[in-house]
N, C-alpha and C positions, 0 to 999 in steps of 0.2 A: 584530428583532422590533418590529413597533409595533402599540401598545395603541389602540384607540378611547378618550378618555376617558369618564368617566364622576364622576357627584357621589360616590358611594363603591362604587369596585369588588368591596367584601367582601359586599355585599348585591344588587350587580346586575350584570345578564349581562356577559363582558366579550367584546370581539372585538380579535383579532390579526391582522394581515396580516403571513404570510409570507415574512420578504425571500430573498435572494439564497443567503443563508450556509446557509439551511435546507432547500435546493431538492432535493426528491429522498427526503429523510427521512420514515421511518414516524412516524407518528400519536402512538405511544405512546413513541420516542424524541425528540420535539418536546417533550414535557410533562418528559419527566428531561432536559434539556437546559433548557429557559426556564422551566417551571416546578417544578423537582425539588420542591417540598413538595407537590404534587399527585402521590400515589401510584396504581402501577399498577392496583390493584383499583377504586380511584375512576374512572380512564382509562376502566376496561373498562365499567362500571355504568355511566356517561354515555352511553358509546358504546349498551351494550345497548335503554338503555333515549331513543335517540335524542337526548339533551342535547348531545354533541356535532357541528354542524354545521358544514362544509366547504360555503364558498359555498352554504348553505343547506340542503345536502346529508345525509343521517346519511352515517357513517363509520364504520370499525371501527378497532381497535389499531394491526391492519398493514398500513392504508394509505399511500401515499406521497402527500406533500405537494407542490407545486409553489410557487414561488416565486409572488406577488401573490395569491395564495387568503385570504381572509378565513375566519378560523376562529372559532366563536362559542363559547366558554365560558362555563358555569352560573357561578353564585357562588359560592365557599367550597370545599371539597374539601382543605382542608390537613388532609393525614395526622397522626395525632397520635400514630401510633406511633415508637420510636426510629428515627432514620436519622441516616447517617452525615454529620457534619457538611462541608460545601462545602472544597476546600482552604485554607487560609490564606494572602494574602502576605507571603512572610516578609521582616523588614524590612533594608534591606542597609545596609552603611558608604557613606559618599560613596564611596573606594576602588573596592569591587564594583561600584557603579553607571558608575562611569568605567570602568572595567574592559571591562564588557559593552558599553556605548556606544562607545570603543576600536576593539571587534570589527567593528562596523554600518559594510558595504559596499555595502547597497544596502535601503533600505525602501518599501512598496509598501502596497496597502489590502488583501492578504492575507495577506502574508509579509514576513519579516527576515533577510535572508542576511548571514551571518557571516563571515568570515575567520578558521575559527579556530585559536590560536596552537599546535604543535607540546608536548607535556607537560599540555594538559590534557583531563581528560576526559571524553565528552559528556555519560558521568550517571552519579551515583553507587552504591556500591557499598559489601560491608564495610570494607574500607579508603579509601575514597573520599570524603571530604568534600566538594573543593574541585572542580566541574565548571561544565558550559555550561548542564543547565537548573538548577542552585540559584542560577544569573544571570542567569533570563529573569525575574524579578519584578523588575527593572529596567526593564520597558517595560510595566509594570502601571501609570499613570497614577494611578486612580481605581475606587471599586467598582464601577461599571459594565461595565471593560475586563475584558475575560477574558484570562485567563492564559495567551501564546504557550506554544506546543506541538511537543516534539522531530517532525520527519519523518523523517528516519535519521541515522545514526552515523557518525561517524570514530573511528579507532582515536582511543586517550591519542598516540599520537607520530603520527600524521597531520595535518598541517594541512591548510588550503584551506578552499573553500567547503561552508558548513553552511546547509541552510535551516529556519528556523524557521517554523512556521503563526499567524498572528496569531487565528484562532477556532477552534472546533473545528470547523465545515464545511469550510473551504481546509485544517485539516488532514487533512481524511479524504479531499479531492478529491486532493492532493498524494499522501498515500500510494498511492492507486491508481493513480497516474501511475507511482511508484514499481515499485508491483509489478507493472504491467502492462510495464516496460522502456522507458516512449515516454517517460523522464526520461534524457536523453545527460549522462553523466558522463565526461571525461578527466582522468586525471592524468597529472602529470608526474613521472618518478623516475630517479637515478643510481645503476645498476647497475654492480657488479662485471664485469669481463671485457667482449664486446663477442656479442651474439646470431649466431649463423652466417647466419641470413636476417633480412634488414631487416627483415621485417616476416612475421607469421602470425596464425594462435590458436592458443592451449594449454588445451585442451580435455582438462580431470580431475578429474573427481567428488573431490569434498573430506570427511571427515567429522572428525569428535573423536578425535583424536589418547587413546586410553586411556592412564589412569594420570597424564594430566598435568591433570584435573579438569574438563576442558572447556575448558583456558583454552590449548591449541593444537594447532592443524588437519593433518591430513598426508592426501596425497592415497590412497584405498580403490578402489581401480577396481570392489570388489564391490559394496560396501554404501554406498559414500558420494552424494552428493547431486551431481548435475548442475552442473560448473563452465567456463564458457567466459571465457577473457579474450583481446581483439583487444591484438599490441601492435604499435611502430611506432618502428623505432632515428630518433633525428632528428640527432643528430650521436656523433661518438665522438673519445677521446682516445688516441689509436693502439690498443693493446690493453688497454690498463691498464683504459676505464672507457667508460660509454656513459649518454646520456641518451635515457630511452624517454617512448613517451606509451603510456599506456595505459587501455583503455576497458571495463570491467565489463561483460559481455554478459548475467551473473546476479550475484547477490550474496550472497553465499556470505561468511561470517567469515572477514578476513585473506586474502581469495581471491587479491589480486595480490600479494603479499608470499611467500604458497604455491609460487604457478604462477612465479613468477620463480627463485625457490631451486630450484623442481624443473627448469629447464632448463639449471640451472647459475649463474646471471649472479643472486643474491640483491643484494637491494636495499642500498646501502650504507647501515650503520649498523644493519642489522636484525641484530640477532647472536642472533634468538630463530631463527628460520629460516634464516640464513648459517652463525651461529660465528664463527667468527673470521676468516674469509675473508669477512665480509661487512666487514670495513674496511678503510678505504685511510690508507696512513701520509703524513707530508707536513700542510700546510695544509688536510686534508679534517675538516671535522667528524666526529666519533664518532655524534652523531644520524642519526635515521631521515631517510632523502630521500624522501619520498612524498610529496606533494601533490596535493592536491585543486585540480585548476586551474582547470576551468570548468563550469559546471550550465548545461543548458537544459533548460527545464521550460514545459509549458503552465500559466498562471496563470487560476487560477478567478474569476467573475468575483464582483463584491463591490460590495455598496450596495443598501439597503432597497430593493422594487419595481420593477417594470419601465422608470420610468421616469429611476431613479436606476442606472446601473448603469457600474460603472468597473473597472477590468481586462480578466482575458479574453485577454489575449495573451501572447507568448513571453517568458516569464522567462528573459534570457542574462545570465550574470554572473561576470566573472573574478576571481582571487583572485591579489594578490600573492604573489612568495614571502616565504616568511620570512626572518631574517639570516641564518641559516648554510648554509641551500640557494642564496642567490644566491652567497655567498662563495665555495662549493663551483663552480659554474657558472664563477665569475669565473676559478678556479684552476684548472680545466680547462680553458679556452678555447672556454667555449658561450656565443652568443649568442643569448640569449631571445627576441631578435627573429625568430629563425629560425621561428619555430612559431607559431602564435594559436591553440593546444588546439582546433583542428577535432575533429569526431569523427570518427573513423575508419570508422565502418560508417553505409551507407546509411539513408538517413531513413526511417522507415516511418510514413505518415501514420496518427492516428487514425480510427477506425472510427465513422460518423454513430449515432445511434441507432437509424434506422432499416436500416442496414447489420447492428447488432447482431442486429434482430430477426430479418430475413431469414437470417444465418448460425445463432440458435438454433432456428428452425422447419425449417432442413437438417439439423442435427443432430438434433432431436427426430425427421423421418422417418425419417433412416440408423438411430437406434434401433430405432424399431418396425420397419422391416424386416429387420435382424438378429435380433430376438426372434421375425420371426412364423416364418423359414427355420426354424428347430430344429424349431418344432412342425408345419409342414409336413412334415418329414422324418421325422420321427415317427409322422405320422398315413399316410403311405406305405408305414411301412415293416410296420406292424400293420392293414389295412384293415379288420379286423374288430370293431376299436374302434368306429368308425364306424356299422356295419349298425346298423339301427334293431330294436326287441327285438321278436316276434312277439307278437302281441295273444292274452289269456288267453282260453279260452274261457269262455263263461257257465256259470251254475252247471244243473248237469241236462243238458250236452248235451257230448258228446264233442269230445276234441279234432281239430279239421280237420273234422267234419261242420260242414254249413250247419244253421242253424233254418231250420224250416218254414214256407212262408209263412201269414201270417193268413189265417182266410174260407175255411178247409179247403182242399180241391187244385182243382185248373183246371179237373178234370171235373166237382166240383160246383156250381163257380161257374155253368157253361155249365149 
C-alpha cells in the first residue's frame, strides 16, 4: 500500500495506490485489511454517498481492486465503536527464533518454505503449545511487517516441506493454488511389505472414522469424501520393505497414511493406521517415514505497482530428509539419488482469465438450457396452458353477438 503524502492525513483527502499484494480484492475488504479502524458502515456511506473514488471513479463495497489503481480516501472515518484488537507479536527466546530460522530452506518476497522437523506440530491445539505458527513471529521484523501465514498442514510426525505466506494476499493467491490442485506435492515414504504393482492409484473416499473424535480417518465408500492418491514403488528391500513416492491427487486428513494401510503395505512407524505391523525390527526407526519431499507451486507476484514487480514464477523446492529416515534408507540399501520427487501425474497448465470467462459463459448457457427443456416439456405436455382467455363481452350485449355498428344500418346510411 502506498500513501500519497500529505501535511496531516487526519484532516485531508488521502490517496492510496494499490500494489501487487491487493490485486483482485473487494473494495470493502482493502479497508479491513490496510485500514481496519475504518469500519464497514463508514466503507458503505463513503461509497453511497460517492467519497470514495477508484481512479477517479465512485465504487461500491464489492468491487474488485486492481493492482496500480489510485484509491482516494475522505479524511477521518475511524470507528469509535469496540473492535477487536489486531493480533499481537508474541515475543520469543533467542532459542525459538533459532529454532524457526533453523527451519528456512528457501525465502522469496512472498513466501518461507520450511523444512519442517518430524514431532512437531503445525498449529496448536488443547494440548498443543509448542508448534510452526507460534514460530512465525520470528520473521516479524518490525511493526510494519505482517505476520507470515500458515498455507497448509503436515501431520505432528510428517516432515518435509511447509510453505508459509509472507502477506495476506500471496497467502490467499497460494491457497487457491492449493485448492485448485495446480500445487504438485510428492512425498517420499517406507512402507511395510512391497505393493503388487509398481505403480497405480487408490481411489477411496475417506471420512471420520466415529467414536475416535475426529482424530482418525477410515475409508466409507458411502458417505465419505473423494480420495485419490497416485503412488510409485522406487526401489524395494526384497520383501521385507519398500520406498514409494507418493502424490496427493485430493487432500483429504491423513489421506496417504489411510490409502497405504488400506492396501496392505502401512507406512512404517505409523502404528495409528498399521498396529503393529507397521514396524520393522532391526536398525529401523520406530517413527513415522513420511515425508514431504518437494512443493511446486506457482508464486504470486509481489512489489508495489506495475513497475516494481518481482516474483511470478515456479516456486520448486526440495526438502531434506530428516535423521532417522536417511538412517532408515541407509539400512535398507536405498539410494536417494535414485528419484528427484518428479511428480507423477501430468502437468495441467493454468487456465488464462480469459479462458476462465469463456468456460463460465459455457456453463451459465448449458444451465439455461437445461432449466428451459423441463418447461418446454411441460408446456407440451398441457397446451391448454398456453390458449390465450376469450375476451368478456361488454356490459348490455350477449355473449358471442357482435355490437351494432354506429350510424344505424347500411340501408339507412344509403
Amino acid at each position: 500500500m502506498t500513501q500519497t503524502p500529505t501535511e496531516n492525513s487526519a484532516d485531508n483527502v488521502r490517496q492510496f495506490t494499490v500494489n501487487e499484494d491487493d490485486d483482485g480484492i473487494r473494495l470493502d475488504r482493502w479497508f479491513k485489511r490496510n485500514l481496519p479502524q475504518v469500519g464497514f458502515a463508514t466503507v458503505s456511506r463513503w461509497a453511497r454517498t460517492g467519497q470514495i473514488r477508484v481512479d477517479g471513479k465512485r465504487a461500491k463495497p464489492e468491487d474488485r481492486l486492481a493492482a496500480g489503481q489510485v484509491l482516494r480516501v475522505p479524511p477521518g472515518g475511524e470507528d469509535t465503536a469496540p473492535r477487536k484488537s489486531a493480533p499481537r507479536v508474541r515475543t520469543l527466546s533467542p532459542e525459538q527464533i533459532a529454532e524457526a530460522r533453523d527451519m528456512v530452506i528457501r525465502e522469496t518476497p512472498t513466501a518461507i518454505v520450511l523444512n519442517k522437523p518430524p514431532g512437531l506440530a503445525t498449529q496448536g491445539g488443547s494440548k498443543t503449545t509448542k508448534h510452526v505458527d507460534g514460530l512465525l513471529d520470528a520473521f516479524v521484523t518490525d511493526e510494519r511487517t505482517p505476520r507470515p501465514r500458515l498455507v497448509h498442514r503436515l501431520d505432528k510426525d510428517t516432515s518435509g516441506v511447509l510453505l508459509i505466506a509472507r502477506t495476506p494476499g500471496s497467502a490467499a493467491s497460494f491457497s487457491k493454488r492449493f485448492a485448485s490442485r495446480s500445487a504438485r506435492k510428492v512425498y517420499w515414504a517406507l512402507v511395510v511389505g512391497v505393493p503388487q504393482l509398481a505403480e497405480g492409484v487408490i481411489d477411496a473416499p475417506l471420512a471420520k472414522q466415529p467414536g475416535t473424535g475426529g482424530e482418525k480417518m477410515h475409508i466409507d465408500e458411502e458417505n465419505g469424501a473423494a480420495a485419490k492418491t497416485r503412488y510409485r514403488v522406487v526401489d524395494r528391500a526384497g520383501q521385507r520393505a519398500a520406498w514409494v513416492e507418493l502424490e496427493p491427487l485430493t487432500g483429504r486428513t491423513h489421506q496417504l497414511r489411510v490409502h497405504m494401510a488400506a492396501i496392505g503395505h502401512p507406512i512404517v512407524g505409523d502404528g495409528k493406521y498399521g498396529g503393529q505391523d507397521a514396524f520393522l525390527t532391526g536398525a529401523i526407526s520406530r517413527k513415522m517415514h513420511l515425508h514431504a519431499r518437494r512443493l511446486i507451486i506457482t508464486e504470486p507476484k509481489a512489489g508495489e505497482g506495475a513497475k516494481n514487480k518481482e516474483g511470478g514464477g515456479k516456486l520448486d523446492v526440495t526438502a531434506e530428509l530428516p535423521h532417522h529416515f536417511a538412517a532408515s534408507m541407509e539400512a535398507l540399501g536405498f539410494d536417494p539419488s535414485l528419484s528427484d520427487a518428479s511428480p507423477l501425474r501430468e502437468e495441467t497448465p493454468e487456465k488464462s482469465a480469459e479462458e476462465k470467462k469463456q468456460a463460465a459463459r459455457r456453463h451459465f448457457k448449458q444451465a439455461r438450457k437445461e432449466t428451459r427443456a423441463p418447461r418446454r416439456a411441460r408446456g407440451a405436455a398441457n397446451p391448454k396452458a398456453k390458449a390465450k382467455p376469450k375476451p368478456k363481452a361488454k356490459p348490455g350485449l350477449k355473449a358471442g353477438s357482435k355490437p351494432k355498428p354506429k350510424g344505424g344500418s347500411k340501408g339507412a346510411r344509403r
